[in-house]
N, CA, C, O and CB atoms as a CASP TS submission, in Angstrom:
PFRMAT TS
TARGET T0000
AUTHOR 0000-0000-0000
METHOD Language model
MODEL 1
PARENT N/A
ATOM      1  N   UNK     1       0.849  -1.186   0.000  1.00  0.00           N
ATOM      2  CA  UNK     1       0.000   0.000   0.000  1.00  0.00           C
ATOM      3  C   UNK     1       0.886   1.238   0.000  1.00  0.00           C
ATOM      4  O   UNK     1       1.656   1.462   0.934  1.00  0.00           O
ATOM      5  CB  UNK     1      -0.961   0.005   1.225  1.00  0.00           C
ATOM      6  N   UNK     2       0.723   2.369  -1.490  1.00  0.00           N
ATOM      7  CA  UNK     2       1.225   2.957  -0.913  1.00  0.00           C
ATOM      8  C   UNK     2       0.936   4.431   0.021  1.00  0.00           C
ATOM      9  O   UNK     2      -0.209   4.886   0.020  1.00  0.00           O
ATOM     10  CB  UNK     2       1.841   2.863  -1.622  1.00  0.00           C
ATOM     11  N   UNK     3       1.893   5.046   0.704  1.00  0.00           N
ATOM     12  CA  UNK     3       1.854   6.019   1.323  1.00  0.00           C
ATOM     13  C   UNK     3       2.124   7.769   0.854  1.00  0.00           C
ATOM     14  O   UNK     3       3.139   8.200   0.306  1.00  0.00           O
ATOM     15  CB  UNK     3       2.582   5.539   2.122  1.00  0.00           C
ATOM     16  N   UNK     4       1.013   8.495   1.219  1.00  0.00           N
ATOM     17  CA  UNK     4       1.403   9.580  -0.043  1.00  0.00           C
ATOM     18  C   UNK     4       1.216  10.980   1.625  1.00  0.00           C
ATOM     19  O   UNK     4       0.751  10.901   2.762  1.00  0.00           O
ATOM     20  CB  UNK     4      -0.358   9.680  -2.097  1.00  0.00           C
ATOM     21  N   UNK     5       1.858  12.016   0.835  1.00  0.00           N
ATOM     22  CA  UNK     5       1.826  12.963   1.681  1.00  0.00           C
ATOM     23  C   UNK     5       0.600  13.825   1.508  1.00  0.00           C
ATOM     24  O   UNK     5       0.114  14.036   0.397  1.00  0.00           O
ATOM     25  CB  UNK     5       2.992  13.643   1.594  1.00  0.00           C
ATOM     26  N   UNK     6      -0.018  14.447   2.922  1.00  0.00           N
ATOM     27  CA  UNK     6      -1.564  14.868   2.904  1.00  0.00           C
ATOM     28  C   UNK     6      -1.262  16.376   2.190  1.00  0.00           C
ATOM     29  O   UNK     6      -0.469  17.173   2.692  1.00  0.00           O
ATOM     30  CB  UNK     6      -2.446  14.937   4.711  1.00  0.00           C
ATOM     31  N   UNK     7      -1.901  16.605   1.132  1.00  0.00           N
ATOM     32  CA  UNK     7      -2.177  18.041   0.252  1.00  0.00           C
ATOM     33  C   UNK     7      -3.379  18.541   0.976  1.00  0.00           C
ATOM     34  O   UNK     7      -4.437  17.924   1.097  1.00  0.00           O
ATOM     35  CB  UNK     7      -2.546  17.854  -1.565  1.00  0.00           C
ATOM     36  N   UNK     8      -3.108  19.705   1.436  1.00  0.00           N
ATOM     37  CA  UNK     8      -4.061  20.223   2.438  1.00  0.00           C
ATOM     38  C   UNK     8      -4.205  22.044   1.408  1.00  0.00           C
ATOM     39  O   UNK     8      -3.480  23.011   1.174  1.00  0.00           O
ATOM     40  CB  UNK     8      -3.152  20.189   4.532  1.00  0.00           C
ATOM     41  N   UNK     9      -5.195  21.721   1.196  1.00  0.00           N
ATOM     42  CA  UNK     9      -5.934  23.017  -0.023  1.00  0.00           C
ATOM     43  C   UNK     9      -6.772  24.343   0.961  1.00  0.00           C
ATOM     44  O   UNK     9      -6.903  25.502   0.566  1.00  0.00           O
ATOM     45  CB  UNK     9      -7.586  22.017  -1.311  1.00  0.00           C
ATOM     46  N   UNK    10      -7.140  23.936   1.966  1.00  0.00           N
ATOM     47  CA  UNK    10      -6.996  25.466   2.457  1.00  0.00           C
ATOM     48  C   UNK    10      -6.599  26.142   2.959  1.00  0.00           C
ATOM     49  O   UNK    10      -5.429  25.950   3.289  1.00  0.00           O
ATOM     50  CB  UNK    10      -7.382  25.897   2.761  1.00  0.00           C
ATOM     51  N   UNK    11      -7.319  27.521   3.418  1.00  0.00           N
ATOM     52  CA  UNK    11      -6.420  28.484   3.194  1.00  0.00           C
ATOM     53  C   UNK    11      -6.017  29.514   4.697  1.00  0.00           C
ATOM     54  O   UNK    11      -6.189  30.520   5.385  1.00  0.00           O
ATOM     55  CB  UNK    11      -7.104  29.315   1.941  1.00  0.00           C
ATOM     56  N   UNK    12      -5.570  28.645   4.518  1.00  0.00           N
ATOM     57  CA  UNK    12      -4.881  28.943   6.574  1.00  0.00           C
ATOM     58  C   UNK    12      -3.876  29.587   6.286  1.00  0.00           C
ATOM     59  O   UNK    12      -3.860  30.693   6.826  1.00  0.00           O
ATOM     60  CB  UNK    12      -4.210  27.444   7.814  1.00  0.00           C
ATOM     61  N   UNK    13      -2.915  29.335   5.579  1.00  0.00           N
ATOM     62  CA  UNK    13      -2.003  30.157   5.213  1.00  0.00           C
ATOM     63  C   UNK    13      -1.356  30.838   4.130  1.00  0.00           C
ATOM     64  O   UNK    13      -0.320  31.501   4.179  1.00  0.00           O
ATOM     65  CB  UNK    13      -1.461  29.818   5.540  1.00  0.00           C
ATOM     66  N   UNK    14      -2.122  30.583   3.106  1.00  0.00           N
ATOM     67  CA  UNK    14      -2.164  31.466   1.831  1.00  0.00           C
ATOM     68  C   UNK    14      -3.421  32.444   2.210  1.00  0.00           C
ATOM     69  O   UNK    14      -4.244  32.315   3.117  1.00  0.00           O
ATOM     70  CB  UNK    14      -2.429  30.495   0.277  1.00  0.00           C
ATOM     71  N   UNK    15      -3.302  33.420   1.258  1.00  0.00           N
ATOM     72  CA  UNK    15      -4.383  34.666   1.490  1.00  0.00           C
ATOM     73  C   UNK    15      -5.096  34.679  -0.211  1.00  0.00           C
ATOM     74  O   UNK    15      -5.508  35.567  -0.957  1.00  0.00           O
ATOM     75  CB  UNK    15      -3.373  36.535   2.032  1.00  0.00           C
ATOM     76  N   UNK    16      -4.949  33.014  -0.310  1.00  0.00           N
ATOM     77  CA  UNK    16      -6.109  32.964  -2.041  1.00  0.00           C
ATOM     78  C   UNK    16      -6.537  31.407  -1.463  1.00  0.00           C
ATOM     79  O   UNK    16      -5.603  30.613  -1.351  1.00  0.00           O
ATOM     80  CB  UNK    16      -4.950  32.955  -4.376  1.00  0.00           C
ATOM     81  N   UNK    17      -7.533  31.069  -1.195  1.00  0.00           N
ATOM     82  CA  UNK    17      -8.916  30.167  -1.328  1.00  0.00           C
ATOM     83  C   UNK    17      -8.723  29.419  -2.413  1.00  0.00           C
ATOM     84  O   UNK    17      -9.306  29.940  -3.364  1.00  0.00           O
ATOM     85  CB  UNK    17     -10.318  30.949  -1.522  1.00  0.00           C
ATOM     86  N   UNK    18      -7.977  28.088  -2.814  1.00  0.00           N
ATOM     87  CA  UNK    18      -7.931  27.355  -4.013  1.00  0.00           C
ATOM     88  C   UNK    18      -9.107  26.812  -4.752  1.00  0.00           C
ATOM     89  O   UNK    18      -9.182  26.441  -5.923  1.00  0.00           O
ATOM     90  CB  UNK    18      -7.205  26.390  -3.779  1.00  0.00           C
ATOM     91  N   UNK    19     -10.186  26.854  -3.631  1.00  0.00           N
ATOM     92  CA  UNK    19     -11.036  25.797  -4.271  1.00  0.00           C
ATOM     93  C   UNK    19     -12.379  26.975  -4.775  1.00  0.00           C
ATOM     94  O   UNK    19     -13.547  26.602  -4.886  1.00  0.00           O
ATOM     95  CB  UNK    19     -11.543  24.308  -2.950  1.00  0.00           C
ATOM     96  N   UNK    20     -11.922  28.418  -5.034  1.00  0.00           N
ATOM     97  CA  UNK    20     -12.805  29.126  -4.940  1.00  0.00           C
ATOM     98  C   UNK    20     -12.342  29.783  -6.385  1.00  0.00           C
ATOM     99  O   UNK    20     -13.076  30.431  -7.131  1.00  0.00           O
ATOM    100  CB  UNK    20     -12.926  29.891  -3.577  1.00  0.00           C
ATOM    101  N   UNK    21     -10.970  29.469  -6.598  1.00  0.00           N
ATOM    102  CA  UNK    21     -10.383  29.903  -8.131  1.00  0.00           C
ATOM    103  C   UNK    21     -10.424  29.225  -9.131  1.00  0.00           C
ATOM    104  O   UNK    21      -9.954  29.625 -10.197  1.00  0.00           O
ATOM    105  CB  UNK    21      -9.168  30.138  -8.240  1.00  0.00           C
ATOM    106  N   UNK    22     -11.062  27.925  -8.968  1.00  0.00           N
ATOM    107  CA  UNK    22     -11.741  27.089  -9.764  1.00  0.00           C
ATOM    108  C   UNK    22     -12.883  27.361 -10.067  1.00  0.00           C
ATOM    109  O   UNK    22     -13.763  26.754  -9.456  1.00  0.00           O
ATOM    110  CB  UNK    22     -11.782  26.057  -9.387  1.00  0.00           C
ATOM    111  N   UNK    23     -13.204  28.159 -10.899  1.00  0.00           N
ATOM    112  CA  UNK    23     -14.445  28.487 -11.282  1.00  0.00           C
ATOM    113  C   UNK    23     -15.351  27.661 -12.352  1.00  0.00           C
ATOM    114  O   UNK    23     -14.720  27.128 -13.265  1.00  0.00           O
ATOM    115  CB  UNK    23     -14.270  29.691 -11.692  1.00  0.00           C
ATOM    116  N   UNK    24     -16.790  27.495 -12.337  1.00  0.00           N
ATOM    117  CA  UNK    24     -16.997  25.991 -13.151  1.00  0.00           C
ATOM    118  C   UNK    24     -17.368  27.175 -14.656  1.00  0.00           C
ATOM    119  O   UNK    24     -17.684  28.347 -14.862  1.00  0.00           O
ATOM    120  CB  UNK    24     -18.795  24.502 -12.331  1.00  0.00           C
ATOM    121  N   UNK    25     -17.092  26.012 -15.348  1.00  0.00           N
ATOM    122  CA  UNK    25     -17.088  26.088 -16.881  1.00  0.00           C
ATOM    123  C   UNK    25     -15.452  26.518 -17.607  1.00  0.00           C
ATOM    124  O   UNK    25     -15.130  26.769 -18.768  1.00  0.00           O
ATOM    125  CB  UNK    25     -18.323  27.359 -17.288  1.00  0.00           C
ATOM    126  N   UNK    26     -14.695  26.463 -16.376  1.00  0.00           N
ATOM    127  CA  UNK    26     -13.090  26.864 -16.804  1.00  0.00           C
ATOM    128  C   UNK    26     -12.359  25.265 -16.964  1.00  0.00           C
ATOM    129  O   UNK    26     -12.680  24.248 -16.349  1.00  0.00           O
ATOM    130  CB  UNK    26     -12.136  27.989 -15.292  1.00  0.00           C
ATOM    131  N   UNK    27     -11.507  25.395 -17.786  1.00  0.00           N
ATOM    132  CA  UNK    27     -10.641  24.679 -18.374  1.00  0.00           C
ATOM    133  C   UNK    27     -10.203  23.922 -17.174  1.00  0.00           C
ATOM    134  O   UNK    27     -10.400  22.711 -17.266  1.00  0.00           O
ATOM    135  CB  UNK    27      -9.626  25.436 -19.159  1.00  0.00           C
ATOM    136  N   UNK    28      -9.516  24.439 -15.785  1.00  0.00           N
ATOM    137  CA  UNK    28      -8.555  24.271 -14.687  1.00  0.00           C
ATOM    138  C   UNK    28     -10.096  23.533 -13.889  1.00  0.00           C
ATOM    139  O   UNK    28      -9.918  22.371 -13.523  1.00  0.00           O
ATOM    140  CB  UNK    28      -7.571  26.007 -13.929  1.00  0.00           C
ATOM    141  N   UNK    29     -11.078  23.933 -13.700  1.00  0.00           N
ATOM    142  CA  UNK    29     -12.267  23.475 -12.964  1.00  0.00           C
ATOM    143  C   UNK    29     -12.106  22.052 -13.858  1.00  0.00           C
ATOM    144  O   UNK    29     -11.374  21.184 -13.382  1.00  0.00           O
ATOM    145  CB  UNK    29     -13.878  24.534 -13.091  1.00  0.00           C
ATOM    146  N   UNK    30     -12.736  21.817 -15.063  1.00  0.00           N
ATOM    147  CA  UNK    30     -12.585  20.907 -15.793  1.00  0.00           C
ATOM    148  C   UNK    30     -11.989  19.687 -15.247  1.00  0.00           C
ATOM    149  O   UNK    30     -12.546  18.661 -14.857  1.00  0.00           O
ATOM    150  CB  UNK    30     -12.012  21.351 -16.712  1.00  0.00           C
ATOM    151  N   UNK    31     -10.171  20.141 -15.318  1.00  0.00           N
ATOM    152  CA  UNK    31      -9.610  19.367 -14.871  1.00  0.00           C
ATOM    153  C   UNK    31      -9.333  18.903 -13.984  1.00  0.00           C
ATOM    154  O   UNK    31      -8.571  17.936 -13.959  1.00  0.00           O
ATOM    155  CB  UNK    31      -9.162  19.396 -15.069  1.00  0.00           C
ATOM    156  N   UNK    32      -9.938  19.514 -12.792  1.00  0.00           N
ATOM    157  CA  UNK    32      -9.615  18.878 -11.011  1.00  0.00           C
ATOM    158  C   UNK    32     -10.753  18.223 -11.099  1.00  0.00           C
ATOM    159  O   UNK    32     -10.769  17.269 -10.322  1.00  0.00           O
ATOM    160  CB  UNK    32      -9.529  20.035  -9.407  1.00  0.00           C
ATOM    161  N   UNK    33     -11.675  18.335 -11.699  1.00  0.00           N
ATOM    162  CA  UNK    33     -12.832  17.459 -11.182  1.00  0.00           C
ATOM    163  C   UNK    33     -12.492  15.732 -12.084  1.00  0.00           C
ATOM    164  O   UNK    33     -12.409  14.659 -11.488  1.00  0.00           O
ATOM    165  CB  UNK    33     -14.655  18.400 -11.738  1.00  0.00           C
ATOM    166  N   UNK    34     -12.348  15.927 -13.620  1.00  0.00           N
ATOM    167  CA  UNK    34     -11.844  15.072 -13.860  1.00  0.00           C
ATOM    168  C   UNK    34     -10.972  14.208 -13.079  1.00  0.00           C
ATOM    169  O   UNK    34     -11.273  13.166 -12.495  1.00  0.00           O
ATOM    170  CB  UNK    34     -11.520  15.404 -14.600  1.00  0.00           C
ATOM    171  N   UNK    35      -9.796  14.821 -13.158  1.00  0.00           N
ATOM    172  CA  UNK    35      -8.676  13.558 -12.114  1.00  0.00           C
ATOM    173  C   UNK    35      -8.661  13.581 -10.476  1.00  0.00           C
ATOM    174  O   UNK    35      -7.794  13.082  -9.759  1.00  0.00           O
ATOM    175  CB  UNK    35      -6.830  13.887 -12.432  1.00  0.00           C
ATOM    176  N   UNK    36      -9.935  14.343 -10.029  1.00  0.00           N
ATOM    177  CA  UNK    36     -10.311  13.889  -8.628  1.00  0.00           C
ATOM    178  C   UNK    36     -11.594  13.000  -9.021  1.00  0.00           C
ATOM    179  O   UNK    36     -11.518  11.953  -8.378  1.00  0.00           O
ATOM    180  CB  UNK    36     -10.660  15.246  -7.475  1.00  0.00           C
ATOM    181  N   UNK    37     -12.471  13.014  -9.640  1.00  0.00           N
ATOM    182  CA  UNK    37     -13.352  12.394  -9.846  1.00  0.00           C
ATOM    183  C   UNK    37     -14.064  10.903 -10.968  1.00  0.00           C
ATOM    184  O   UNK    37     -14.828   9.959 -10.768  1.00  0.00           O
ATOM    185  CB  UNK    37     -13.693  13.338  -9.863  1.00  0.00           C
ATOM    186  N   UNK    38     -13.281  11.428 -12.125  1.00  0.00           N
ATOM    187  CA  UNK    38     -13.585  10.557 -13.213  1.00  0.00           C
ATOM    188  C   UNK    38     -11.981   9.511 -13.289  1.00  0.00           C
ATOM    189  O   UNK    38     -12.025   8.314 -13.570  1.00  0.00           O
ATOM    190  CB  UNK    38     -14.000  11.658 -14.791  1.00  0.00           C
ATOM    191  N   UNK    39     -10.990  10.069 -13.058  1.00  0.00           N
ATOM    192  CA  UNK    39      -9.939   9.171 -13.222  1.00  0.00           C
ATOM    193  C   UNK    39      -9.562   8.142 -12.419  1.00  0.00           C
ATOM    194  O   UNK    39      -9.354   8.406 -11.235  1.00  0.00           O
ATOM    195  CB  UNK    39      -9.028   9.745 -13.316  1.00  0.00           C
ATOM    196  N   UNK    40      -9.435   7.087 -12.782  1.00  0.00           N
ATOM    197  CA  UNK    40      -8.869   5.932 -11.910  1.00  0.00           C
ATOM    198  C   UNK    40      -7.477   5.805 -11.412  1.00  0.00           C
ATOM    199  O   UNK    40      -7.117   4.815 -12.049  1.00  0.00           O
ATOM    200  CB  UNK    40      -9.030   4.802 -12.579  1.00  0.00           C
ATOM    201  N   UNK    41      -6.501   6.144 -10.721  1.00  0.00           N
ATOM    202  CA  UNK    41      -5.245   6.331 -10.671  1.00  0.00           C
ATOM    203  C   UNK    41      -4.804   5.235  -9.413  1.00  0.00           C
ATOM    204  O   UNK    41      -3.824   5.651  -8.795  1.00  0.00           O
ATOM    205  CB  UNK    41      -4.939   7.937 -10.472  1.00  0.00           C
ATOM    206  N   UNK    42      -5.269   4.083  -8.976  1.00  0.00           N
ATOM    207  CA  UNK    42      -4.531   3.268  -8.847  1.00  0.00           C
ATOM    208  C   UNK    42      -4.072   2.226  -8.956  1.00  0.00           C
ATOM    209  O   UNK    42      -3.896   1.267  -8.204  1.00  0.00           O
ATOM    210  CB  UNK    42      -4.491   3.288  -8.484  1.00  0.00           C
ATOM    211  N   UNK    43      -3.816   2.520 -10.266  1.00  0.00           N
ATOM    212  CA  UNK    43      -2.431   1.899 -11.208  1.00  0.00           C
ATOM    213  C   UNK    43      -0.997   2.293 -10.691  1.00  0.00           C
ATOM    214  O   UNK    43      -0.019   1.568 -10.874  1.00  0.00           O
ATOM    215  CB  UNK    43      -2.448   2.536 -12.861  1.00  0.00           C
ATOM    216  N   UNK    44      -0.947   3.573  -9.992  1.00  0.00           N
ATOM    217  CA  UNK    44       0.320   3.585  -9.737  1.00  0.00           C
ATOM    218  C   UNK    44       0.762   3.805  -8.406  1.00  0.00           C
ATOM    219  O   UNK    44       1.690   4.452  -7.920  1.00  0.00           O
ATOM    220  CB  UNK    44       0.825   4.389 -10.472  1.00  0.00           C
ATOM    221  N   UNK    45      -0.411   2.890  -7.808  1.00  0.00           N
ATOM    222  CA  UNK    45      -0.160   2.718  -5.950  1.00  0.00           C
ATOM    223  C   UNK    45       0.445   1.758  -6.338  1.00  0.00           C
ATOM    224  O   UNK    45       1.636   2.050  -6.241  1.00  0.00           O
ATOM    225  CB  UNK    45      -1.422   2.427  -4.606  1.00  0.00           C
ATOM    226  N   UNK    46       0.308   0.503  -6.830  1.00  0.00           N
ATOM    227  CA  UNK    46       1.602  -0.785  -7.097  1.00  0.00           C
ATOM    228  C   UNK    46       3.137  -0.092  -6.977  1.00  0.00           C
ATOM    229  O   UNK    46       3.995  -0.315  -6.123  1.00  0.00           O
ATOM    230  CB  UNK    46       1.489  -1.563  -8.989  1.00  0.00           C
ATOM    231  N   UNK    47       3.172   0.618  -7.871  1.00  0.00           N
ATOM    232  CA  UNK    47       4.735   1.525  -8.028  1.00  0.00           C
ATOM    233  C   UNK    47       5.446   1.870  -6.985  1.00  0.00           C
ATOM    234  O   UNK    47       6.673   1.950  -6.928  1.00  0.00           O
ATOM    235  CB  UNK    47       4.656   2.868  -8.620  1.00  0.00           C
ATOM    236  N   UNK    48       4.497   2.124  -5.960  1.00  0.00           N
ATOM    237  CA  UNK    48       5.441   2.458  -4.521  1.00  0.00           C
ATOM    238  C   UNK    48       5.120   1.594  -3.545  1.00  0.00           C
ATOM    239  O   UNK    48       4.070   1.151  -3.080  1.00  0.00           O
ATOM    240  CB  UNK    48       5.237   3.921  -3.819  1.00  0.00           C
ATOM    241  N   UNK    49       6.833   1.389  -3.244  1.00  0.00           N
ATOM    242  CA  UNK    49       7.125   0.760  -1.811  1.00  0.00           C
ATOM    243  C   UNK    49       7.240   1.230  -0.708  1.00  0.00           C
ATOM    244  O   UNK    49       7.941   0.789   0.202  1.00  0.00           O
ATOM    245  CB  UNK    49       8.027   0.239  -1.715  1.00  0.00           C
ATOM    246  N   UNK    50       6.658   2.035  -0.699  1.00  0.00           N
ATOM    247  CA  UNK    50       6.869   3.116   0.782  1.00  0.00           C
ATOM    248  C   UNK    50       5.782   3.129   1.817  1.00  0.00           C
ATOM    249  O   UNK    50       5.298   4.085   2.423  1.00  0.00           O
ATOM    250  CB  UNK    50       6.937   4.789   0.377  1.00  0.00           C
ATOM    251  N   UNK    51       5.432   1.478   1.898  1.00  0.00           N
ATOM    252  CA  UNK    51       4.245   1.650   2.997  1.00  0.00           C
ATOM    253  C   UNK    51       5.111   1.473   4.277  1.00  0.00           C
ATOM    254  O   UNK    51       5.038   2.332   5.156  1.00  0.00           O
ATOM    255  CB  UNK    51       2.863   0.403   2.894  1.00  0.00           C
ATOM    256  N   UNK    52       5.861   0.483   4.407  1.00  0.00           N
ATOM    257  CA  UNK    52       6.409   0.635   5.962  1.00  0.00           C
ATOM    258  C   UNK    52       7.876   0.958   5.791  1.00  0.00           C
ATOM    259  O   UNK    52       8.374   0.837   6.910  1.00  0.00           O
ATOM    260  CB  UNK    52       6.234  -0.837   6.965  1.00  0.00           C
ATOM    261  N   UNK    53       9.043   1.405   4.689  1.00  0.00           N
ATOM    262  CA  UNK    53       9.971   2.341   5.229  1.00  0.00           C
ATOM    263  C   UNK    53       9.709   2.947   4.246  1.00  0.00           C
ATOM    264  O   UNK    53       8.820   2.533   3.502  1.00  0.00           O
ATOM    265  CB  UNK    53      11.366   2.096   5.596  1.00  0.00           C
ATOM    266  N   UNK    54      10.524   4.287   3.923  1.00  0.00           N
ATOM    267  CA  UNK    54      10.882   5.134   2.994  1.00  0.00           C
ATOM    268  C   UNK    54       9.644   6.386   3.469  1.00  0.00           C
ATOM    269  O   UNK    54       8.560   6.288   4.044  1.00  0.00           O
ATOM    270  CB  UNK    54      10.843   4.368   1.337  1.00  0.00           C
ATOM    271  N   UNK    55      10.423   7.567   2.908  1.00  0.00           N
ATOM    272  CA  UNK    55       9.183   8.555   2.904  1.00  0.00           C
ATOM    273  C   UNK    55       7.649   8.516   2.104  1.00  0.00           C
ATOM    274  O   UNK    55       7.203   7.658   1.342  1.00  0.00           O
ATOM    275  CB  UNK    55       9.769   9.713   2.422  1.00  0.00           C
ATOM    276  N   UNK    56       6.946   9.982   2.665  1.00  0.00           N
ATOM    277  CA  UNK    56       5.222   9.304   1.800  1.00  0.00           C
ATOM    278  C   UNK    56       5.636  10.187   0.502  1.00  0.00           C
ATOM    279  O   UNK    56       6.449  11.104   0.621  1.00  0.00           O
ATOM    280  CB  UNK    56       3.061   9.955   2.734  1.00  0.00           C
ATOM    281  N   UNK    57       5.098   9.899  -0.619  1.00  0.00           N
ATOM    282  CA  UNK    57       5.044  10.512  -2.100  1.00  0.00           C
ATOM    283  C   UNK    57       4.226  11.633  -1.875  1.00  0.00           C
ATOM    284  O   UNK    57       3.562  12.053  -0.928  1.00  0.00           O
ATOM    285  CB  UNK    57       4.408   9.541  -3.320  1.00  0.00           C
ATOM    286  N   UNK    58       4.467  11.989  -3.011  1.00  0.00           N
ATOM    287  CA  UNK    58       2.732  13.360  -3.294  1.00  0.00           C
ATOM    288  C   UNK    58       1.896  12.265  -4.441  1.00  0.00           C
ATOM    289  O   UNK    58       2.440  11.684  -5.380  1.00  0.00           O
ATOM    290  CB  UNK    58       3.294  15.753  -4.610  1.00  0.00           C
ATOM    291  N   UNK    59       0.851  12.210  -4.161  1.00  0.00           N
ATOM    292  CA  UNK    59       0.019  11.395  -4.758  1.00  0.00           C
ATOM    293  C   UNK    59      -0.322  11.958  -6.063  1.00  0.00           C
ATOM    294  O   UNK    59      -0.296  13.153  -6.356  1.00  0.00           O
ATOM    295  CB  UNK    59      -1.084  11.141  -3.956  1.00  0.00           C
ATOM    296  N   UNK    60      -0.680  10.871  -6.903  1.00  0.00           N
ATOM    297  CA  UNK    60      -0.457  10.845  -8.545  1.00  0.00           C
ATOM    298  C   UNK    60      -1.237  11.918  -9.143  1.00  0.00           C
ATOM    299  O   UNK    60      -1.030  12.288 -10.299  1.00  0.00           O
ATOM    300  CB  UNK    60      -0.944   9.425  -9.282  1.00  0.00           C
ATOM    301  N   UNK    61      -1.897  12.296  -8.587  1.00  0.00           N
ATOM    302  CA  UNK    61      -3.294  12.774  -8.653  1.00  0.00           C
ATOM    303  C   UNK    61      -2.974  14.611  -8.670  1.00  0.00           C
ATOM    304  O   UNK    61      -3.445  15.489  -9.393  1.00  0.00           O
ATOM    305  CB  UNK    61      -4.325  12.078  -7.095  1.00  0.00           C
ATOM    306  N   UNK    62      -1.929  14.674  -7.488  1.00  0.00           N
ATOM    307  CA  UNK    62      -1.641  15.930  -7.363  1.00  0.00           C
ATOM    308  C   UNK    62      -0.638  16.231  -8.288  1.00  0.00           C
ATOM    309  O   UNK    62      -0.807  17.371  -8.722  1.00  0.00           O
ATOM    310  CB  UNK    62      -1.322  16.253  -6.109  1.00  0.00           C
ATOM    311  N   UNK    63       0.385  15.647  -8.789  1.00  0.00           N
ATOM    312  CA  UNK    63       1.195  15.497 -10.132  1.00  0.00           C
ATOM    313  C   UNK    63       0.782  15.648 -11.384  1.00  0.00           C
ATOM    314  O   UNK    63       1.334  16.451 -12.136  1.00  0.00           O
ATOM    315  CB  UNK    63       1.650  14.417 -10.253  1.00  0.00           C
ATOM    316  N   UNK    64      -0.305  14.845 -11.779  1.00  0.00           N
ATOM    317  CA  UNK    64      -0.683  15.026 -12.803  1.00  0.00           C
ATOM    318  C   UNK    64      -1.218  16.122 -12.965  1.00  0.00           C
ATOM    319  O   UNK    64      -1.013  16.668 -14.048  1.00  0.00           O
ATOM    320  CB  UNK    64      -1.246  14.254 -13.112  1.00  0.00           C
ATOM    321  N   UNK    65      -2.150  16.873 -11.875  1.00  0.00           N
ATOM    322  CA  UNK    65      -2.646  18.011 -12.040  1.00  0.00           C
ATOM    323  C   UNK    65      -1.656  19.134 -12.086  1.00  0.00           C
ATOM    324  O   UNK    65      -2.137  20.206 -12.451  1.00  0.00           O
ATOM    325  CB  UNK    65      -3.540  18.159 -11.128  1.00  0.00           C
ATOM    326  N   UNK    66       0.047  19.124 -11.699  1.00  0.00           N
ATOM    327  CA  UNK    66       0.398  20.485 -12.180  1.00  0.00           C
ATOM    328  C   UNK    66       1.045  20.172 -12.975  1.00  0.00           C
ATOM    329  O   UNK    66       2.046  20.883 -12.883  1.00  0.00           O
ATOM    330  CB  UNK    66       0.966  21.445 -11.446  1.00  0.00           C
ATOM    331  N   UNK    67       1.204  19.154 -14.209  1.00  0.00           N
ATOM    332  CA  UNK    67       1.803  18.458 -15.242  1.00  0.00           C
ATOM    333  C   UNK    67       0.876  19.344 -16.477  1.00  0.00           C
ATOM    334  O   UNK    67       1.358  20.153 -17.270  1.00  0.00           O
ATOM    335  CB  UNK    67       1.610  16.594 -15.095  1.00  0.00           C
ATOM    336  N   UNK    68      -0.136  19.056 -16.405  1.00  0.00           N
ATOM    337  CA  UNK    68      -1.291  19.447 -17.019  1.00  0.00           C
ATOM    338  C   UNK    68      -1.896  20.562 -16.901  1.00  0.00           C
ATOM    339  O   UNK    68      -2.226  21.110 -17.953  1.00  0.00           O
ATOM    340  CB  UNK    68      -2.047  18.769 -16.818  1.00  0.00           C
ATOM    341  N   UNK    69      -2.206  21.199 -15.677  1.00  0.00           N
ATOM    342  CA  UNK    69      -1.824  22.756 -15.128  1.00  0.00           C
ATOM    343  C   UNK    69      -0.924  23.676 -16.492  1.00  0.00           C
ATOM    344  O   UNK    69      -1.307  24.424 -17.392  1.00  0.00           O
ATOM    345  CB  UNK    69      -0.561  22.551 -13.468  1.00  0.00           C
ATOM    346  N   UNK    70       0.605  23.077 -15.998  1.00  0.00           N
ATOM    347  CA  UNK    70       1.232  24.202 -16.018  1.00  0.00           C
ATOM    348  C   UNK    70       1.180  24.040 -17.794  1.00  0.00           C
ATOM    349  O   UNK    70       1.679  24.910 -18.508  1.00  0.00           O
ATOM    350  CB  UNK    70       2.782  24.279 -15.044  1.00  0.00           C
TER
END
């Protein structure tokens, strides 16, 4: 199983609201809902061995989105 590091999206310490700059009918809205919602991504929990040593990853999910993002 693997282990991924927690992406924590609000806004405690930024002074911009992420989930509020996603506006629907935008391209970037589009795509978080897609690969939080419609995509299947574990295919590449097999890939990591980091359930009981090694550090946690950033999960695939959050990768792909600034792959595709940027």
């Amino acid at each position: 199983m693997a282990r991924y590091k927690h992406i924590d999206t609000s806004p405690r310490f930024l002074a911009v609201d992420l989930q509020r700059q996603l506006l629907p009918g935008t391209f970037e809205h589009a795509m978080n809902h897609l690969i939080d919602k419609e995509l299947d991504l574990t295919s590449f929990d097999v890939r990591f061995k980091n359930d009981l040593t090694g550090a946690a990853a950033y999960p695939p999910a959050m990768l792909l989105k600034v792959v595709l993002f940027a």
